[in-house]
N, C-alpha and C positions, 0 to 999 in steps of 0.2 A: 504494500500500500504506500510506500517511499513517506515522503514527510507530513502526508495526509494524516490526521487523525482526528477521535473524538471530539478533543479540545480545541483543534482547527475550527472543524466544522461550527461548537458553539461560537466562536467569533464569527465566524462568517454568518451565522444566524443573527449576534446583536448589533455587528455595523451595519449588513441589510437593513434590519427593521429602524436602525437608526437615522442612517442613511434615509431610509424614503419620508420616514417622520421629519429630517431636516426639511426634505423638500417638498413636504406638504405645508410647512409653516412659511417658508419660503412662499409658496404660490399665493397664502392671506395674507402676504405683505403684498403682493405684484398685486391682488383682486382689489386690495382696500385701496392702492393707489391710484388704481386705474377709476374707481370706483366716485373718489373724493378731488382725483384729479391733485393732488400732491407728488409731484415727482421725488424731489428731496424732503428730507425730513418727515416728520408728521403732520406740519401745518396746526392747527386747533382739533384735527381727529382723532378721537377718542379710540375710535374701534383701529386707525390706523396705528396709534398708539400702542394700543394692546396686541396686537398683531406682531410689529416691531419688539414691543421687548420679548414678545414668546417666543419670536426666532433668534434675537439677540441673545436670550440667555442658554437657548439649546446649543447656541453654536461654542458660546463659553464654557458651558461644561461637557458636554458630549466626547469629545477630542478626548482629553482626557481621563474620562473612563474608558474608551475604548484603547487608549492603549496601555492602561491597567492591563485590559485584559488580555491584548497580545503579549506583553511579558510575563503576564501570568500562564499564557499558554508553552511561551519561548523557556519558563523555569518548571515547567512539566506538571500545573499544579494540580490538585484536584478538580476535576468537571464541578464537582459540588461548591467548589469556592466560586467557582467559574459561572456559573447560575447563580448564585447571591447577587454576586455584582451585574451580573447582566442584565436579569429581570430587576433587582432596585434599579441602576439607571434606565432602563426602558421605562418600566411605569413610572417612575419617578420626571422625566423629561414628559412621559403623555399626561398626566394628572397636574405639572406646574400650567403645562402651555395651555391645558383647558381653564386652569385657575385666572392666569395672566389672560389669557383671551377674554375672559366676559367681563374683568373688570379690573382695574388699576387698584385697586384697595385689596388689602388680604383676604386673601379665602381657603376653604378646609381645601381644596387639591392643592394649592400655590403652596401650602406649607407642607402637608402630608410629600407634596413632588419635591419639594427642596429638600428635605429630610430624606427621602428614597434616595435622593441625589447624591447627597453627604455622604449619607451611609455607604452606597455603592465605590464611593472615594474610599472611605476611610480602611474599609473592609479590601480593597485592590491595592493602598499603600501597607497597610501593614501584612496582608500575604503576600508581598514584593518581597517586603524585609525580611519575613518568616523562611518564605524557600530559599534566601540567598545566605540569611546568618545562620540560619540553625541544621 
């Protein structure tokens, strides 16, 4: 099977899904602009507003979890670690951007998705340091 495995495969399943989740938030920013007719910036729109920071903040942290978890693949870690952090940042990136999408003010996704988000960090740096020191 040469350097295919498991653990591949799980990456390749949470940048896919992240991947097209960028570029769906992506296309609420192109729809709200075309929409409001704001090319730059947001203008006074609200909804173009909240559109913008859902994709801003996915693009912020996405990166970075996903390559947690290719070095978590590259240090041979467990699939089980490797699912913690994939589904926390997946649902966690789709529960913020619904939060941030309906409304500029806090909400139970915007924080529950920021929290999934952390966690999926927090749980991908210290199983980096786990399979490399111990």
């Amino acid at each position: 099977m040469g350097f295919y495995s498991t653990s591949l495969g799980l990456v390749g399943i949470y940048a896919g899904l992240n991947i097209l989740i960028n570029l769906f938030l992506a296309y609420r920013v192109s729809a709200n602009r075309v929409r409001s007719k704001v090319m730059t910036g947001t203008g006074n729109d609200d909804a173009l507003y909240n559109a913008s920071r859902a994709h801003v903040t996915n693009v912020e942290y996405t990166p970075i979890g996903l390559i947690g978890l290719v070095v978590l693949h590259l240090l041979a870690a467990s699939i089980y670690v490797m699912h913690v952090v994939g589904l926390a940042l997946t649902i966690g990136r789709i529960l913020h951007a619904i939060g941030v999408s309906r409304t500029g003010e806090s909400s139970p996704p915007r924080l529950v998705g920021t929290l999934l988000t952390w966690i999926s960090q927090i749980v991908a740096g210290i199983a980096c340091l786990w399979y490399v020191l111990l």
